[in-house]
Backbone as XML, in Angstrom:
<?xml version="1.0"?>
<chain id="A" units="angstrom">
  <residue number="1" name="UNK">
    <atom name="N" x="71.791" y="143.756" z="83.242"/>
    <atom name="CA" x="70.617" y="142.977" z="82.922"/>
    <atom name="C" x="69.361" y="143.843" z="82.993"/>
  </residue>
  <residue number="2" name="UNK">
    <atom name="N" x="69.379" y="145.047" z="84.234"/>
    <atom name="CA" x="68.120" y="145.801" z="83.819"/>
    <atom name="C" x="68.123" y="146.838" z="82.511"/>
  </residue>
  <residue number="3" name="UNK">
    <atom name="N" x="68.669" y="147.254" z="82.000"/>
    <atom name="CA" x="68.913" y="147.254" z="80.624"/>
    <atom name="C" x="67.771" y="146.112" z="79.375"/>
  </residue>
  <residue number="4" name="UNK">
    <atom name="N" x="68.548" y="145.207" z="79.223"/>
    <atom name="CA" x="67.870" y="144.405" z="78.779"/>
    <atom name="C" x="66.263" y="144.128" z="79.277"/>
  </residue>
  <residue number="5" name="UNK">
    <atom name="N" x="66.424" y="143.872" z="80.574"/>
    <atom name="CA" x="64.767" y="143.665" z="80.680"/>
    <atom name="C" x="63.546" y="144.729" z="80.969"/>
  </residue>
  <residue number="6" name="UNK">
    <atom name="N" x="64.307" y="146.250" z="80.981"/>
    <atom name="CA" x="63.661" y="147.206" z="80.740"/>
    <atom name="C" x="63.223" y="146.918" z="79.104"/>
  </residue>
  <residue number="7" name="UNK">
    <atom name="N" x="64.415" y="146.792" z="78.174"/>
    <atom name="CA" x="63.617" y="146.584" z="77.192"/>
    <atom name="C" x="62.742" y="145.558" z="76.508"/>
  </residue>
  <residue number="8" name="UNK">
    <atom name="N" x="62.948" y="144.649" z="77.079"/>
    <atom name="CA" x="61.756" y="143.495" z="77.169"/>
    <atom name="C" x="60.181" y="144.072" z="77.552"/>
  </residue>
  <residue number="9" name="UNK">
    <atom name="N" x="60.611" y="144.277" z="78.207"/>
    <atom name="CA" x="58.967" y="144.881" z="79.359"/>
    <atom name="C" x="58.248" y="145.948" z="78.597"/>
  </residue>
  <residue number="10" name="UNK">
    <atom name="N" x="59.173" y="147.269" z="77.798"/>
    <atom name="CA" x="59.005" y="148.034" z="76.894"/>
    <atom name="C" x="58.434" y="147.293" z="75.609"/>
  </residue>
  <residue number="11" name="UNK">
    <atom name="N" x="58.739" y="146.499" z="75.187"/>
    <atom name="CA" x="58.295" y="146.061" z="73.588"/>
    <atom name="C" x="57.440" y="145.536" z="73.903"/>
  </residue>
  <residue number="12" name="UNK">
    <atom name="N" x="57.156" y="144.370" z="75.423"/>
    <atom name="CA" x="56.075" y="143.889" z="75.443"/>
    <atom name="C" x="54.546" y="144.477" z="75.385"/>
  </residue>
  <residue number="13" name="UNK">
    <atom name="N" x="54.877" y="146.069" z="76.182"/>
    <atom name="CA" x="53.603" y="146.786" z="76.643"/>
    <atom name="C" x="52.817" y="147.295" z="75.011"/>
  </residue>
  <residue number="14" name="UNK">
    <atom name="N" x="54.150" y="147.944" z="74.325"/>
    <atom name="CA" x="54.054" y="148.620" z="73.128"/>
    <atom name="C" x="53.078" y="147.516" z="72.230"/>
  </residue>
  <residue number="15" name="UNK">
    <atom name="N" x="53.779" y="146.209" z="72.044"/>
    <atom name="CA" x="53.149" y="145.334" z="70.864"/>
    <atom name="C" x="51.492" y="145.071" z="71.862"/>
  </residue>
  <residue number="16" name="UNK">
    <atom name="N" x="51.587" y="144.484" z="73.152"/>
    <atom name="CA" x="50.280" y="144.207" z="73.843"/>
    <atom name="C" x="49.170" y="145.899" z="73.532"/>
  </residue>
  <residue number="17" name="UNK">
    <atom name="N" x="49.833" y="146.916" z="73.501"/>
    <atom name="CA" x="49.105" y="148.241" z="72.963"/>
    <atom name="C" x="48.633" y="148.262" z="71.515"/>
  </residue>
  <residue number="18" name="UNK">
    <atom name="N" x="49.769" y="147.417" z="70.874"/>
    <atom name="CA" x="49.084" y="147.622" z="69.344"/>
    <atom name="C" x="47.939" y="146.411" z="68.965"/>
  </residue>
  <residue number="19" name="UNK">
    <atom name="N" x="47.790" y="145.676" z="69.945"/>
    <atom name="CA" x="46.922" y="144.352" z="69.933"/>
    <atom name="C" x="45.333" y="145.381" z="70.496"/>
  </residue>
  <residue number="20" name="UNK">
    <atom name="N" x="45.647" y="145.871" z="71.203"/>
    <atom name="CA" x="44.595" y="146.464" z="72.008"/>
    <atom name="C" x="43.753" y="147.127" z="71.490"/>
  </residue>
  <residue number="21" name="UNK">
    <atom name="N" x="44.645" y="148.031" z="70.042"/>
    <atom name="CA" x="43.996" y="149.375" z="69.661"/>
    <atom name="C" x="42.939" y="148.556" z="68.627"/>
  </residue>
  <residue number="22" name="UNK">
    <atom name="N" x="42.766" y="147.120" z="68.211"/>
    <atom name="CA" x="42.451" y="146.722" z="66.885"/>
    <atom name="C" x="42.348" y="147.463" z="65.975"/>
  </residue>
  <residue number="23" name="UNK">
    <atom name="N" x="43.539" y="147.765" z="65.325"/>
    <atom name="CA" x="43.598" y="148.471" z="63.954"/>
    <atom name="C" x="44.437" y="148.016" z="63.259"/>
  </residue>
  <residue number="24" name="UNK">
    <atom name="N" x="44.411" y="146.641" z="63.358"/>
    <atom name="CA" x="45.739" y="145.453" z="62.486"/>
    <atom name="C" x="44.301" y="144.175" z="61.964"/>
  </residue>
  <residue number="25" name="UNK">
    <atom name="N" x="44.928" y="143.898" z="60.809"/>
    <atom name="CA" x="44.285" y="142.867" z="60.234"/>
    <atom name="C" x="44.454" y="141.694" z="60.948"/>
  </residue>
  <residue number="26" name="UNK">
    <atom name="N" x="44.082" y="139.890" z="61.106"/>
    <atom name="CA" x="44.180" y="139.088" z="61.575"/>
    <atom name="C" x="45.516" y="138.550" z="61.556"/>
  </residue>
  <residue number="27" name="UNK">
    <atom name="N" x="45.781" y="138.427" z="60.625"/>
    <atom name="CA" x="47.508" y="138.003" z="60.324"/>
    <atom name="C" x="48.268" y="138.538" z="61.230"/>
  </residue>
  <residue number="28" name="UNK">
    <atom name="N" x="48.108" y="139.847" z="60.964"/>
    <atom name="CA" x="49.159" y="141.032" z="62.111"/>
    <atom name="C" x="48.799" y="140.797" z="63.539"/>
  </residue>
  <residue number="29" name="UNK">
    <atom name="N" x="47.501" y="140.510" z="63.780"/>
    <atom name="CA" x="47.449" y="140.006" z="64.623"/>
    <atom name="C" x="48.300" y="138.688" z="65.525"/>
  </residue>
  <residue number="30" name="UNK">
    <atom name="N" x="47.672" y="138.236" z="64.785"/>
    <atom name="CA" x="48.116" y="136.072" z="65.388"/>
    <atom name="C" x="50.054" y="136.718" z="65.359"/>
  </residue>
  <residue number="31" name="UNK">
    <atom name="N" x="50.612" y="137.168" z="64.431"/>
    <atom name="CA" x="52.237" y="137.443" z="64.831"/>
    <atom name="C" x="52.325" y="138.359" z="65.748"/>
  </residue>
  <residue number="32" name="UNK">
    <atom name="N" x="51.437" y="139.301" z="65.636"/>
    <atom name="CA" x="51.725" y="140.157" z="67.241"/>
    <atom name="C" x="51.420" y="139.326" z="68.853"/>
  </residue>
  <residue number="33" name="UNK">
    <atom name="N" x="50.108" y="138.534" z="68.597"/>
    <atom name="CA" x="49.861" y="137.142" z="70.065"/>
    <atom name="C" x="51.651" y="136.590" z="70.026"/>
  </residue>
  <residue number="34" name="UNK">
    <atom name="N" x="52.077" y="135.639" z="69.087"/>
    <atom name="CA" x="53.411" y="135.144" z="69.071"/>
    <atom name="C" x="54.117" y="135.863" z="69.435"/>
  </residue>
  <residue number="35" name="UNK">
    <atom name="N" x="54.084" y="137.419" z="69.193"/>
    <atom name="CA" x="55.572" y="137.804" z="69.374"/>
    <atom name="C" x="55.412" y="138.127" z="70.963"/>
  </residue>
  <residue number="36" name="UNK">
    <atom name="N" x="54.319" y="138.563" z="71.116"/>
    <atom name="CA" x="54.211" y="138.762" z="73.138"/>
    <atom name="C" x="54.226" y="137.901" z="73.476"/>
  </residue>
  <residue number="37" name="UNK">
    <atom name="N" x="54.321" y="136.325" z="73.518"/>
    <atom name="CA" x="54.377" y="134.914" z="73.718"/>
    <atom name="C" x="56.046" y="135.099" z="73.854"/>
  </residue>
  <residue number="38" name="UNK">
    <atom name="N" x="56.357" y="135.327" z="73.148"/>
    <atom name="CA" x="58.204" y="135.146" z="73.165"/>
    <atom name="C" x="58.875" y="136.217" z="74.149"/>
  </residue>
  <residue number="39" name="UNK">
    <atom name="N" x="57.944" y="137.535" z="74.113"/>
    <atom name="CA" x="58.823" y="138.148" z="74.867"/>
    <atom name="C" x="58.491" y="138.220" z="76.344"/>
  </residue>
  <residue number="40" name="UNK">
    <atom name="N" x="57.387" y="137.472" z="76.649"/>
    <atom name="CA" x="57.032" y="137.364" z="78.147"/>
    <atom name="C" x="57.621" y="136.286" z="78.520"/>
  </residue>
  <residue number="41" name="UNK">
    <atom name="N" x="58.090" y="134.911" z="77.704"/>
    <atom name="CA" x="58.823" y="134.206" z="77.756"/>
    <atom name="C" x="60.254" y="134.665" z="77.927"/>
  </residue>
  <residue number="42" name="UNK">
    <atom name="N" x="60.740" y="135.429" z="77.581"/>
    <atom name="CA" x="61.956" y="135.862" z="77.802"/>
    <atom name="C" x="62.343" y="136.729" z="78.358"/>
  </residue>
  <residue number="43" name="UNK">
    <atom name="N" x="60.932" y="137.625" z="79.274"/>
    <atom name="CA" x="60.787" y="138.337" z="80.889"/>
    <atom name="C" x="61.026" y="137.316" z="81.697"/>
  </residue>
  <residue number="44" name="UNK">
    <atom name="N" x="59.924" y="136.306" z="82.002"/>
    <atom name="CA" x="60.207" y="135.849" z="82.659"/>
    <atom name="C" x="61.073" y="134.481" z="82.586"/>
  </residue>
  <residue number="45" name="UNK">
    <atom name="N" x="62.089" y="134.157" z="81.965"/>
    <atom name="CA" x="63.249" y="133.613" z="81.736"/>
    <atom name="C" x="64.644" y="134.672" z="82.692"/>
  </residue>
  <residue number="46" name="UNK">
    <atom name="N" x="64.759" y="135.663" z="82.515"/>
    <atom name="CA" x="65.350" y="137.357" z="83.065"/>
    <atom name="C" x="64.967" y="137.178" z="84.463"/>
  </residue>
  <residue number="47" name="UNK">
    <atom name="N" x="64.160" y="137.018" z="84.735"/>
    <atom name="CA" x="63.513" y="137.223" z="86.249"/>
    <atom name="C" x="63.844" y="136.089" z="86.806"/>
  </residue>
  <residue number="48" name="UNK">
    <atom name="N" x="63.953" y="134.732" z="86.225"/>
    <atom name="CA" x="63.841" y="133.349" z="87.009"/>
    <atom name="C" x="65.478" y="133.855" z="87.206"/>
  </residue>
  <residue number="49" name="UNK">
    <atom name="N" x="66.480" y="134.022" z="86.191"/>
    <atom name="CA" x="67.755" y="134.098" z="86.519"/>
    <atom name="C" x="67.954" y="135.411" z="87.539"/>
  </residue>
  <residue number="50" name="UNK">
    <atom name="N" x="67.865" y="136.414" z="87.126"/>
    <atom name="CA" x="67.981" y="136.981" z="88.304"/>
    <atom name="C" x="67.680" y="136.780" z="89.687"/>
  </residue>
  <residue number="51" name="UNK">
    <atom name="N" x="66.634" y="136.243" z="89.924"/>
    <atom name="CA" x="66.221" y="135.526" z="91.097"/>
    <atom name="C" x="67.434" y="134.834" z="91.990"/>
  </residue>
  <residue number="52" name="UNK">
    <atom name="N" x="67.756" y="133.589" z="90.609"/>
    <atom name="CA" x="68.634" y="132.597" z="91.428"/>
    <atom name="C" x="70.204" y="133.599" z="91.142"/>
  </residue>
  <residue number="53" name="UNK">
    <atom name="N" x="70.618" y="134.243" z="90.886"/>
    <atom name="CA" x="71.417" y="135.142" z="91.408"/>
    <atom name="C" x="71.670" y="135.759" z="92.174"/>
  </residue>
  <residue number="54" name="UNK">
    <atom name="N" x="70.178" y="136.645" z="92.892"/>
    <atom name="CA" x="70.210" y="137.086" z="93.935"/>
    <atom name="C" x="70.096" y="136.296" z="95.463"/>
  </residue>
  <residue number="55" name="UNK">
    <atom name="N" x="69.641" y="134.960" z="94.934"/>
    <atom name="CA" x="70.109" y="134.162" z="95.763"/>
    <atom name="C" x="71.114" y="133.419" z="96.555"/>
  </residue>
  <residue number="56" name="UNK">
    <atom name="N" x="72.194" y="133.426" z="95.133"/>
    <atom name="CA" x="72.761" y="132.699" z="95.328"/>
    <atom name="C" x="74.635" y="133.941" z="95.968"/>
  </residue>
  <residue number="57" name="UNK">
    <atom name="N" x="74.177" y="135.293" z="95.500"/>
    <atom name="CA" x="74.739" y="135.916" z="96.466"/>
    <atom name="C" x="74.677" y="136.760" z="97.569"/>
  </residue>
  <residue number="58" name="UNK">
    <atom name="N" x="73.325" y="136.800" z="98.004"/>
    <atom name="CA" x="73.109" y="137.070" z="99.193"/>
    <atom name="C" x="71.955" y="136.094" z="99.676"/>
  </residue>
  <residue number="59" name="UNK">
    <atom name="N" x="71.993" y="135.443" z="101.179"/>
    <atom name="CA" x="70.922" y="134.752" z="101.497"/>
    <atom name="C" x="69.825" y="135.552" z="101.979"/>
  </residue>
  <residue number="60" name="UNK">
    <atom name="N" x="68.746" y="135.456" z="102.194"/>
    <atom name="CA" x="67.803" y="136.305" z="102.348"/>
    <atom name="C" x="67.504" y="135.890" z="103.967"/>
  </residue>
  <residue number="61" name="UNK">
    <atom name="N" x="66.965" y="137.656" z="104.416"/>
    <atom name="CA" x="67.138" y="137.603" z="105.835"/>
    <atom name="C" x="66.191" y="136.621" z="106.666"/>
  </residue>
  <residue number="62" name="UNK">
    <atom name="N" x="66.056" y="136.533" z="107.692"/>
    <atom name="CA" x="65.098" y="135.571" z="108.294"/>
    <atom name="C" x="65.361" y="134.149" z="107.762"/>
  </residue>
  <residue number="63" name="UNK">
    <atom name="N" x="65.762" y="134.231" z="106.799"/>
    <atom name="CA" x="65.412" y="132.269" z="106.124"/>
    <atom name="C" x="66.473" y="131.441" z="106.469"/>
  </residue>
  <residue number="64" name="UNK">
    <atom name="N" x="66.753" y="130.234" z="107.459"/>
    <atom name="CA" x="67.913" y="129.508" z="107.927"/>
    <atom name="C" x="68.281" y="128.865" z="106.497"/>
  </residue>
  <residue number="65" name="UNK">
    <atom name="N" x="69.466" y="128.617" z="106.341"/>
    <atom name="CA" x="70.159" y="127.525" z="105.573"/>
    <atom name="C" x="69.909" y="126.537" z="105.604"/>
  </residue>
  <residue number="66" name="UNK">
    <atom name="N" x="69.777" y="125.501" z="104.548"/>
    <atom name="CA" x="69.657" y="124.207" z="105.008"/>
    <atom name="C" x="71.366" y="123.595" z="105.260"/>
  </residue>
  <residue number="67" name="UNK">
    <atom name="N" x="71.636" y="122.674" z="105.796"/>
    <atom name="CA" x="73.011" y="122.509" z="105.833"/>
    <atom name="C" x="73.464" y="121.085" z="104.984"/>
  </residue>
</chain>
Protein backbone atom coordinates (compact mmCIF):
# COMPACT_ATOMS: atom_id res chain seq x y z
CA UNK A 1 0.00 0.00 0.00
CA UNK A 2 2.98 2.43 0.47
CA UNK A 3 3.63 2.01 -3.04
CA UNK A 4 0.43 3.20 -4.04
CA UNK A 5 0.19 6.07 -1.70
CA UNK A 6 3.66 7.22 -2.36
CA UNK A 7 2.21 7.63 -5.63
CA UNK A 8 -0.78 9.43 -4.73
CA UNK A 9 1.11 11.99 -2.64
CA UNK A 10 3.59 12.27 -5.76
CA UNK A 11 0.90 13.30 -8.42
CA UNK A 12 -0.75 15.27 -5.88
CA UNK A 13 2.37 17.65 -5.13
CA UNK A 14 3.32 17.61 -9.01
CA UNK A 15 -0.40 18.69 -10.32
CA UNK A 16 -0.77 21.21 -6.87
CA UNK A 17 2.95 22.54 -8.55
CA UNK A 18 1.50 22.93 -11.89
CA UNK A 19 -1.52 24.96 -10.32
CA UNK A 20 1.04 27.09 -8.56
CA UNK A 21 3.32 27.99 -11.45
CA UNK A 22 0.10 29.77 -13.34
CA UNK A 23 1.10 28.98 -16.71
CA UNK A 24 -2.20 26.95 -17.65
CA UNK A 25 -5.23 28.59 -19.06
CA UNK A 26 -8.58 28.49 -16.86
CA UNK A 27 -9.96 25.30 -18.17
CA UNK A 28 -6.61 23.52 -17.34
CA UNK A 29 -7.00 24.93 -14.48
CA UNK A 30 -10.65 24.12 -12.89
CA UNK A 31 -9.48 20.11 -14.19
CA UNK A 32 -6.27 20.40 -12.45
CA UNK A 33 -8.52 21.91 -8.81
CA UNK A 34 -10.73 18.45 -9.68
CA UNK A 35 -8.09 16.31 -10.25
CA UNK A 36 -6.26 17.28 -6.69
CA UNK A 37 -9.86 16.99 -5.25
CA UNK A 38 -9.80 13.25 -6.24
CA UNK A 39 -6.49 12.50 -5.37
CA UNK A 40 -6.46 13.92 -1.83
CA UNK A 41 -9.64 12.13 -1.66
CA UNK A 42 -8.05 9.04 -2.34
CA UNK A 43 -4.90 9.91 0.19
CA UNK A 44 -6.90 10.26 2.54
CA UNK A 45 -9.31 7.29 1.85
CA UNK A 46 -5.38 5.13 2.03
CA UNK A 47 -4.74 6.61 5.33
CA UNK A 48 -8.33 6.14 6.94
CA UNK A 49 -7.75 2.31 5.87
CA UNK A 50 -4.53 1.95 6.89
CA UNK A 51 -5.27 3.37 10.12
CA UNK A 52 -8.06 0.89 10.87
CA UNK A 53 -5.62 -1.83 9.96
CA UNK A 54 -3.12 -0.87 12.07
CA UNK A 55 -5.53 -1.01 14.53
CA UNK A 56 -7.08 -3.63 14.17
CA UNK A 57 -3.70 -5.66 14.30
CA UNK A 58 -1.92 -4.31 16.84
CA UNK A 59 -3.61 -2.42 19.85
CA UNK A 60 -1.87 0.62 20.64
CA UNK A 61 0.22 0.93 23.77
CA UNK A 62 -1.16 2.66 26.85
CA UNK A 63 -4.88 2.52 25.49
CA UNK A 64 -7.16 -0.20 27.62
CA UNK A 65 -9.67 -2.22 25.57
CA UNK A 66 -13.02 -1.72 25.86
CA UNK A 67 -14.50 -5.17 26.69
Amino acid sequence: MNDDLDRLVSELQDTAARLRAGEIDAEEAAALVERCSELAAQVGSRLDQAGREAERDEPVEGQEQLL
